[in-house]
DOBA-430137 format. One record per residue (C-alpha): x negated, y, z negated; residue in three letters. Coordinates in steps of 0.001 Angstrom, whole numbers, plus 524288, in hexadecimal, padded with zeros to 5 digits. Example, Ala and Ser with C-alpha at 12.3 -4.5 7.8 and 13.67 -1.06 7.14 Angstrom:
2
+-------+-------+-------+------+
:     x :     y :     z : rest :
+-------+-------+-------+------+
: 7CFF4 : 7EE6C : 7E188 :  ALA :
: 7CA9A : 7FBDC : 7E41C :  SER :
+-------+-------+-------+------+
This chain:
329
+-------+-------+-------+------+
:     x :     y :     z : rest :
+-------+-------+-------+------+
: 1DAFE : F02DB : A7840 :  UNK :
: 1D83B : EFE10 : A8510 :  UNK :
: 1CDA8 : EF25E : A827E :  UNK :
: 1C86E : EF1F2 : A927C :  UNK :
: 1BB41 : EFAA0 : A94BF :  UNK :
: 1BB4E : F0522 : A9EA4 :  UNK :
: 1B48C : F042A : AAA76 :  UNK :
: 1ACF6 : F0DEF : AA79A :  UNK :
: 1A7C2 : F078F : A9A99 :  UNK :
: 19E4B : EFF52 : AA09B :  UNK :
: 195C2 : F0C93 : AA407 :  UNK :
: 19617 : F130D : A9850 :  UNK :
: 19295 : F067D : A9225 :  UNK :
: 1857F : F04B1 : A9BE2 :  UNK :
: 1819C : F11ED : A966F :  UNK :
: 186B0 : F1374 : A8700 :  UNK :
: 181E7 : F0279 : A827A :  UNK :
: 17659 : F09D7 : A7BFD :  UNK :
: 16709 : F0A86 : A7E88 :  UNK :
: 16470 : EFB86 : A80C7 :  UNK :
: 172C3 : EFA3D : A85C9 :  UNK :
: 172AE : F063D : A8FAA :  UNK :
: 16DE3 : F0866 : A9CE5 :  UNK :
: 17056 : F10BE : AA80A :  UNK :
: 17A8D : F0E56 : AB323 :  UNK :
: 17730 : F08EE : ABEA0 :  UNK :
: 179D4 : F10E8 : ACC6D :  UNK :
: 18667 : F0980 : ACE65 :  UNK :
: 18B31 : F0A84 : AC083 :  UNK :
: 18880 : F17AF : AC129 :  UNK :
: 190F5 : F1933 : ACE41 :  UNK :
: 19B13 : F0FB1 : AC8E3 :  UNK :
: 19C74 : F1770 : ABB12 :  UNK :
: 19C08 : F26C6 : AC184 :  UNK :
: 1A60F : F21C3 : ACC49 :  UNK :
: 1B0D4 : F1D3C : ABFD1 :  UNK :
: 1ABEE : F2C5A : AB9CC :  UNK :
: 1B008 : F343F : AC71F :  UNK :
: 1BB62 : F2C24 : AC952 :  UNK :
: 1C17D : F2E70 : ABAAD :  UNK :
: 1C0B8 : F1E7B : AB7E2 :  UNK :
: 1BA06 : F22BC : AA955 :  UNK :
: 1BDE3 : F2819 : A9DDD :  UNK :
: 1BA74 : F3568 : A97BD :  UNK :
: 1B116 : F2F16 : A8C7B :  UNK :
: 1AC16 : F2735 : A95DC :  UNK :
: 1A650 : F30CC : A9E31 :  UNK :
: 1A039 : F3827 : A92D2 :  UNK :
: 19A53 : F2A1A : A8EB3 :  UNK :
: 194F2 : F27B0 : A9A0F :  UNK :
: 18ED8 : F36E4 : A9D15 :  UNK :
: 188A8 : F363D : A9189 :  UNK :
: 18283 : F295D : A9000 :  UNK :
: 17C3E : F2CBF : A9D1F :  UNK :
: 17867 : F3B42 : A98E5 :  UNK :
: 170B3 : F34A8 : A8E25 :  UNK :
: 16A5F : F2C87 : A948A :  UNK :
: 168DD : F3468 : AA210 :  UNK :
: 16ECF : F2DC5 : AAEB2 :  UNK :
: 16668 : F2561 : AB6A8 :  UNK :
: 16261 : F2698 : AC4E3 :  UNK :
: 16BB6 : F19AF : AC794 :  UNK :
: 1781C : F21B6 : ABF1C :  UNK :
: 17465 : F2D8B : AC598 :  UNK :
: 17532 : F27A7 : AD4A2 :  UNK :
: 18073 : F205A : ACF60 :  UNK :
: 187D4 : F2BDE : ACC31 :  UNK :
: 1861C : F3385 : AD7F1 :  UNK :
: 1891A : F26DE : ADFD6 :  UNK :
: 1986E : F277F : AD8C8 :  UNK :
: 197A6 : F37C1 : AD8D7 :  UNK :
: 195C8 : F379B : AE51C :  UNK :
: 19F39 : F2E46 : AEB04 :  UNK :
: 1AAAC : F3436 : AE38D :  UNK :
: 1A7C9 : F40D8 : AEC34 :  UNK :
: 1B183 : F461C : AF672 :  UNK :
: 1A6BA : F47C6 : B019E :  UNK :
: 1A81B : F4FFB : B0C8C :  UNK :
: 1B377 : F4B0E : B1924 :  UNK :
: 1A70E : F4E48 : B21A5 :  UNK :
: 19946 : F4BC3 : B1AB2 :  UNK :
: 18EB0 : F56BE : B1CF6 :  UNK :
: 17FF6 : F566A : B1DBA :  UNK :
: 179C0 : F5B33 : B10F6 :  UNK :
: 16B2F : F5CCA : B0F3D :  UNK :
: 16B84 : F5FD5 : B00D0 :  UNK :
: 17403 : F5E30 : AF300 :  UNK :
: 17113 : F68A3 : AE9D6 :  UNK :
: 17779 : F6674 : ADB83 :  UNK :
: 178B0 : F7127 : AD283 :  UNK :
: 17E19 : F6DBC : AC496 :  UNK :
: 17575 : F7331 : AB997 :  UNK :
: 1781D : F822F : ABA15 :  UNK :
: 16DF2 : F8D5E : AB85D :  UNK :
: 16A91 : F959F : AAD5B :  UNK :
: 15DD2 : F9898 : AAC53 :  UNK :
: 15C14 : F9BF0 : ABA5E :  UNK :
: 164B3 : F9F44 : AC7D8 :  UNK :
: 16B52 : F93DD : AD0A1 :  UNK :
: 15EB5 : F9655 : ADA33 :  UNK :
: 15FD9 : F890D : ADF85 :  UNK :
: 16C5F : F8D74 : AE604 :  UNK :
: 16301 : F9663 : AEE6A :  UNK :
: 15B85 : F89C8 : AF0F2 :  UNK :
: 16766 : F83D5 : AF597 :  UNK :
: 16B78 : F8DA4 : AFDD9 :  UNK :
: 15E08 : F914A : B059F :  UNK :
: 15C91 : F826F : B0761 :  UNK :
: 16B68 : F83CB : B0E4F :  UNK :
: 1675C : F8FC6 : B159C :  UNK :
: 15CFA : F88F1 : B1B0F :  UNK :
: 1641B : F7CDF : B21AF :  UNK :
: 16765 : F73F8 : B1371 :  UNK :
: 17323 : F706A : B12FF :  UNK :
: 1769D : F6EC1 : B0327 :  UNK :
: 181E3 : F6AC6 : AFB25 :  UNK :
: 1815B : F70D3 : AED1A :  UNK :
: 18BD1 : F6CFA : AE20A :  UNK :
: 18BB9 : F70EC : AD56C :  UNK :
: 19647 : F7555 : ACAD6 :  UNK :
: 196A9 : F7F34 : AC0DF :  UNK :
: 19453 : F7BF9 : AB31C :  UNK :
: 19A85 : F80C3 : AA562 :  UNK :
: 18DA1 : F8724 : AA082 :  UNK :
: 18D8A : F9632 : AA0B5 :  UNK :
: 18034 : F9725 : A9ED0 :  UNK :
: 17CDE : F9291 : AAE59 :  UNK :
: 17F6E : F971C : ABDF3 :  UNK :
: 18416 : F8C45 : AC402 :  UNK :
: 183B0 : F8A00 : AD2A8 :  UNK :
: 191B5 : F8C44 : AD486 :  UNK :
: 19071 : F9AD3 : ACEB7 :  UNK :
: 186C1 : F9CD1 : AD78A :  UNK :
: 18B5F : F9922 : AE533 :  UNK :
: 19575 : FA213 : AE8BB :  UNK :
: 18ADF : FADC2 : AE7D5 :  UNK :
: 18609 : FA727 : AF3F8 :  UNK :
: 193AA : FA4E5 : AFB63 :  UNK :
: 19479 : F974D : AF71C :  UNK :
: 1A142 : F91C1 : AF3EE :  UNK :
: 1A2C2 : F84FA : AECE5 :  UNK :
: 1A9E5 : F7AA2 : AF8EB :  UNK :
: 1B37C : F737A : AF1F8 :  UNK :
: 1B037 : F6697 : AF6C8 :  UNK :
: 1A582 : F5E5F : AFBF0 :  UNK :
: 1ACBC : F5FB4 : B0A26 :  UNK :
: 1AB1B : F6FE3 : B0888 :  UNK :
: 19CEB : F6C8E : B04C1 :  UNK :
: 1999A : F652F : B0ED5 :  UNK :
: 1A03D : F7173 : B19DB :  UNK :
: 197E1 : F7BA6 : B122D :  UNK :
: 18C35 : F7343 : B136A :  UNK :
: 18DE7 : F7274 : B226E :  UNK :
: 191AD : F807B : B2441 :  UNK :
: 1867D : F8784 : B18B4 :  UNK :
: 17D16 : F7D1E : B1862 :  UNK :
: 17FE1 : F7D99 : B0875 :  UNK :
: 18D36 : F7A53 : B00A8 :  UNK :
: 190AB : F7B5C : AF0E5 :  UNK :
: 19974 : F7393 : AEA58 :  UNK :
: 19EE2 : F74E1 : ADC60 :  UNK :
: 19F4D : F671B : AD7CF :  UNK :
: 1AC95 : F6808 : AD2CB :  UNK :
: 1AF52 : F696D : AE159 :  UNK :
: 1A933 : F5B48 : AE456 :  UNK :
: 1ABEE : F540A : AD798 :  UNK :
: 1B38B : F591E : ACE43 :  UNK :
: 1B37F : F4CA4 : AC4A0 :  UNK :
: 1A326 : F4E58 : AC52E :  UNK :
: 1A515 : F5D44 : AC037 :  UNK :
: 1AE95 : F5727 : AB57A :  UNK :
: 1A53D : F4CF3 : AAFCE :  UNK :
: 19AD2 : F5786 : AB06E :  UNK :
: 1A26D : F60A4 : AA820 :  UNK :
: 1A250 : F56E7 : A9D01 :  UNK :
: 196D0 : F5C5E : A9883 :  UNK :
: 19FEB : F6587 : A922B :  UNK :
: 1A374 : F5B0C : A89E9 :  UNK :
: 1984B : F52B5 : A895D :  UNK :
: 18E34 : F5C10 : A8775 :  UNK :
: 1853A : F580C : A90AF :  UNK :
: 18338 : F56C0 : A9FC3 :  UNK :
: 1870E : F49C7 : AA4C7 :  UNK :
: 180A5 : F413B : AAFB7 :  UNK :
: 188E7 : F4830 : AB7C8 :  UNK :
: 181BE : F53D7 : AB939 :  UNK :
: 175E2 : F4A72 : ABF61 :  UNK :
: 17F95 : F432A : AC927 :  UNK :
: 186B6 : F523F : ACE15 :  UNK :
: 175E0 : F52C9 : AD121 :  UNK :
: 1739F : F46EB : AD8FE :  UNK :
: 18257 : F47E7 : AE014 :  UNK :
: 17FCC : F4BFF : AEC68 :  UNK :
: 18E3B : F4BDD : AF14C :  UNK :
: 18B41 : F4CDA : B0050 :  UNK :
: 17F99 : F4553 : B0064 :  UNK :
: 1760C : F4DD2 : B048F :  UNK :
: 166F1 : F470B : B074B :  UNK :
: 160E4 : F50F8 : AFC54 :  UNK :
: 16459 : F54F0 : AEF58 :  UNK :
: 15EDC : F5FDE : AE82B :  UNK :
: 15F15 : F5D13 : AD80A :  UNK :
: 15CC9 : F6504 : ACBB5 :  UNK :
: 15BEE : F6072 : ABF34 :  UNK :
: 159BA : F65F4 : AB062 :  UNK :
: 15410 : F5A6B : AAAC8 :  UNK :
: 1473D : F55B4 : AB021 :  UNK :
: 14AF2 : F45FD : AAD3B :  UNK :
: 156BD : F4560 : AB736 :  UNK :
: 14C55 : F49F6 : AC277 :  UNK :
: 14989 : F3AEE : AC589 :  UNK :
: 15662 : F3647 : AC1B4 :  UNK :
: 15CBA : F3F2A : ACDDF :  UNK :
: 1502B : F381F : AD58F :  UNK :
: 15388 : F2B54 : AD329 :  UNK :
: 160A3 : F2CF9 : AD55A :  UNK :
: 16030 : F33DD : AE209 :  UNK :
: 15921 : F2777 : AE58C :  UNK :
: 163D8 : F1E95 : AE0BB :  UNK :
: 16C58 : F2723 : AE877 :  UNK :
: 1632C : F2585 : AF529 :  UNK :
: 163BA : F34A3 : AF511 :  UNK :
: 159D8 : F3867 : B0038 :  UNK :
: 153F6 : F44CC : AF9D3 :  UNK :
: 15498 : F4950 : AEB04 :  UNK :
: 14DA6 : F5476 : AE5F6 :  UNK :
: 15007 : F549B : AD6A7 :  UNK :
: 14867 : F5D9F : ACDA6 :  UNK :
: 14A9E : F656A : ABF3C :  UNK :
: 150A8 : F70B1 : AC466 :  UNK :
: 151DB : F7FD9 : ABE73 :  UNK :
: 15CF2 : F7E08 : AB4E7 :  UNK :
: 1617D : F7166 : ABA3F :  UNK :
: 16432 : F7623 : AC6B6 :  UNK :
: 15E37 : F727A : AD35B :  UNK :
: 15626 : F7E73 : AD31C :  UNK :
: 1466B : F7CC2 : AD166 :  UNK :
: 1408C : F8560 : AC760 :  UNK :
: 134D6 : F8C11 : ACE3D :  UNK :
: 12F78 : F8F59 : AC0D9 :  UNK :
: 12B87 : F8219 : ABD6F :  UNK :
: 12543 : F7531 : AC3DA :  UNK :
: 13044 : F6CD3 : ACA39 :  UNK :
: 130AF : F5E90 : ACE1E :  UNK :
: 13A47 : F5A6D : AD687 :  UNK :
: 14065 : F4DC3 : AD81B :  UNK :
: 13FD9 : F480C : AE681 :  UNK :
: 146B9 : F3CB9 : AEBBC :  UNK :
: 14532 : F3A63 : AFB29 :  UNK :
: 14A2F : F2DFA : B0217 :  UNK :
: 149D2 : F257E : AF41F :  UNK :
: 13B3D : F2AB1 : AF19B :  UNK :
: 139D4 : F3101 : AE48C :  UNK :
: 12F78 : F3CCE : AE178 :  UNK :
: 12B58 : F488E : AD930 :  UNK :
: 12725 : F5473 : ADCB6 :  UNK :
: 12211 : F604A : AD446 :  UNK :
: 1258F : F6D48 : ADA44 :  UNK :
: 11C5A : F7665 : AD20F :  UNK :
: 12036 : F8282 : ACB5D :  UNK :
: 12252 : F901E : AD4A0 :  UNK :
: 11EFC : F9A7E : AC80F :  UNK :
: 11442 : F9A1D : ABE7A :  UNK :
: 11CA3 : FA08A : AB38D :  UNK :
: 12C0A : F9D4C : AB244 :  UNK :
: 13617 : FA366 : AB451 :  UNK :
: 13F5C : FAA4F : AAA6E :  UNK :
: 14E03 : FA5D7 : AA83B :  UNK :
: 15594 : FAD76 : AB276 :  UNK :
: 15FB4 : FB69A : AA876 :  UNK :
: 167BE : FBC98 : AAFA8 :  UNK :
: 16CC0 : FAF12 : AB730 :  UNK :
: 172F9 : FB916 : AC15A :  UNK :
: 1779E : FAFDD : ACDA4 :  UNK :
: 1785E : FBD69 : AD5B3 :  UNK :
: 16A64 : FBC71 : AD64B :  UNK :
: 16963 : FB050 : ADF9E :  UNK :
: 17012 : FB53E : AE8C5 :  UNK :
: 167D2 : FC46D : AE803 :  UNK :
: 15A97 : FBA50 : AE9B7 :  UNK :
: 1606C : FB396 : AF3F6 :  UNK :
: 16327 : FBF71 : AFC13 :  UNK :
: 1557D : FC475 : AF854 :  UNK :
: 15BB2 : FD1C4 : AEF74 :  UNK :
: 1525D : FCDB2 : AE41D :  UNK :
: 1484F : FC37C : AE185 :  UNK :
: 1478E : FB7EA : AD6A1 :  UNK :
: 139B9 : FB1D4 : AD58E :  UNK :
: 13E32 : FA64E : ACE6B :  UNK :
: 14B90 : FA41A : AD735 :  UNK :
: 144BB : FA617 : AE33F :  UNK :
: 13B05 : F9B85 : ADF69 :  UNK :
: 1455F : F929B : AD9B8 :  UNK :
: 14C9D : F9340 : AE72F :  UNK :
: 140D0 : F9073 : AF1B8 :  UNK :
: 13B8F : F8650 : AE673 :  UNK :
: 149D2 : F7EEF : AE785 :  UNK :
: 14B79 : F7FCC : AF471 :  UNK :
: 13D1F : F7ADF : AF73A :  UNK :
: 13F9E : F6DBE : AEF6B :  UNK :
: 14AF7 : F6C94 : AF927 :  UNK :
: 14315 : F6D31 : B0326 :  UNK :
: 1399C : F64B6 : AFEA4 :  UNK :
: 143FC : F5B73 : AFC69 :  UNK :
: 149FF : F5C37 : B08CA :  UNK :
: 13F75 : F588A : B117D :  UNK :
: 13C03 : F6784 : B138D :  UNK :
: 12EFB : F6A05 : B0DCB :  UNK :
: 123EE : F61AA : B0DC8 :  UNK :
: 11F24 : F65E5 : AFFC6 :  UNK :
: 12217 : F6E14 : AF4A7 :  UNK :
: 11A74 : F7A8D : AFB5D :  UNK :
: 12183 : F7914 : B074C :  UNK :
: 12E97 : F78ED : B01D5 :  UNK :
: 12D94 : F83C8 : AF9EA :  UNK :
: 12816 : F8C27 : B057F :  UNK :
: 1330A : F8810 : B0D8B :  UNK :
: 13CDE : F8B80 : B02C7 :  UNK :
: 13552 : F9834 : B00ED :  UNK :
: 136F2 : F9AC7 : B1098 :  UNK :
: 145DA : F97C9 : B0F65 :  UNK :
: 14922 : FA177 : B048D :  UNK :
: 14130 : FABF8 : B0B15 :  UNK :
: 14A70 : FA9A9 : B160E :  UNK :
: 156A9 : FA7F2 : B101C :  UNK :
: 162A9 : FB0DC : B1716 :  UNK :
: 164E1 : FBA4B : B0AD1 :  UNK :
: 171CE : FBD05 : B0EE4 :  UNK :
: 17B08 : FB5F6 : B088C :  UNK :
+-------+-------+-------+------+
């Protein structure tokens, strides 16, 4: 048996001595320890170690920015670098309700944003995920950053699969098959950002990682964040209920509660038919609650974009853009 420690050890060890023993990595442990993960430097129980010691105790904002810091620079970035306005992440699937927020997306590009969105599909049956969805719209998935970046100049919007951009990301993400749970992993594809644009649009499931994605944007010096618990995950707000969103602008921290658009909620949506985004879109039939969910997304993008001085003006201007959205598609 081979008597010398691993490199890697020392990392494991920071996060596994036990409660008095334990802490969290700092931001250049966490770059130093995800850089020896992407380049293949660690060993298979290693890696499941070290996921789950930091899904117990839930990454830090220092891990977090740490992460992304090594995610990113193991990126193949575009030969000539294009101007994005915003990064739009879509990871978590939708089951209760339609991929709405891609409408979002899409009126925001219609109307002079241009946005990178990356995603992948996942191994539950049970969900839509963003890649189903796109090719109802004429959207094909570029097959590297460098297509990205031509689609963004040309449409104003581009999708990429992230198997397309990092393949060894999608592979430690698929562990969950054989872990059982979601890794950190699924919080760094959030904060990634792979062509640096100055705002990022965020959804999360659990409440608790809402500041987390704050702090770290600031770690990051990421110039504008907008982070709240979105409809299933995704970065979709749920006009049914009272939403705070997440802000970071310049380094400057803040909250802001975007209140409920309905009185009553909404029932689960059973037929899940993704046809039907595209018949709203062109205006052949009418959803209350997607209609709201797409001017109420697109308004926080506003807001967080410099575009709206308040709440009531960005969902006004949202409301003005859908009404005149081209329907032909």
């Amino acid at each position: 048996m081979n008597s010398i420690e691993h490199k890697f050890a020392q990392y494991v060890r920071i996060l596994g001595r036990g409660k008095k023993g334990s802490r969290s990595l700092n931001q250049e442990e966490a770059f130093a320890a995800m850089q020896m993960i992407l380049n293949d430097e660690v060993e298979a129980v290693q890696l499941g170690a070290f996921l789950m010691l930091l899904r117990v105790k839930e990454e830090s904002p220092e891990e977090l920015a740490g992460f992304v810091e090594a995610a990113r620079a193991s990126l193949s970035l575009p030969t000539v670098p294009v101007s994005v306005d915003l990064d739009w992440s879509s990871y978590a699937g939708k089951r209760r309700q339609l991929p709405w927020f891609i409408l979002a997306a899409l009126l925001l590009a219609e109307n002079g944003t241009s946005i990178l969105m990356h995603s992948t599909a996942g191994r539950k049956d049970n969900r839509i995920y963003t890649p189903n969805v796109m090719s109802l719209f004429g959207i094909s998935d570029c097959a590297s950053l460098d297509e990205a970046s031509q689609q963004i100049a040309t449409n104003n919007f581009a999708f990429i699969s992230l198997d397309n951009f990092s393949p060894k990301l999608k592979q430690i993400m698929e562990l969950r098959s054989l872990l059982g749970l979601r890794s950190p992993i699924n919080t760094l594809l959030r904060m990634l950002n792979p062509l640096g644009a100055p705002h990022l649009m965020q959804g999360t499931f659990h409440p608790g990682y809402r500041p987390i994605h704050q702090k770290a944007a600031t770690h990051l010096q990421q110039d504008h964040l907008a982070v709240f618990k979105g409809e299933g995950g995704e970065c979709e707000r749920n006009p049914d209920s009272d939403c705070e969103v997440f802000s970071v602008h310049h380094g400057e921290a803040s909250e802001e509660i975007w209140p409920a658009m309905f009185k009553k909620r909404h029932l689960k949506d059973e037929t899940m038919d993704i046809n039907r985004l595209l018949q709203v879109w062109r205006g052949e039939t009418d959803d209350e609650y997607g209609v709201a969910a797409v001017i109420s997304t697109t308004a926080i993008a506003l807001r967080m974009m410099g575009k709206a001085e308040n709440i009531e003006h960005a969902e006004s201007f949202a409301k003005q853009m859908w009404n005149a959205r081209n329907k032909i598609v």
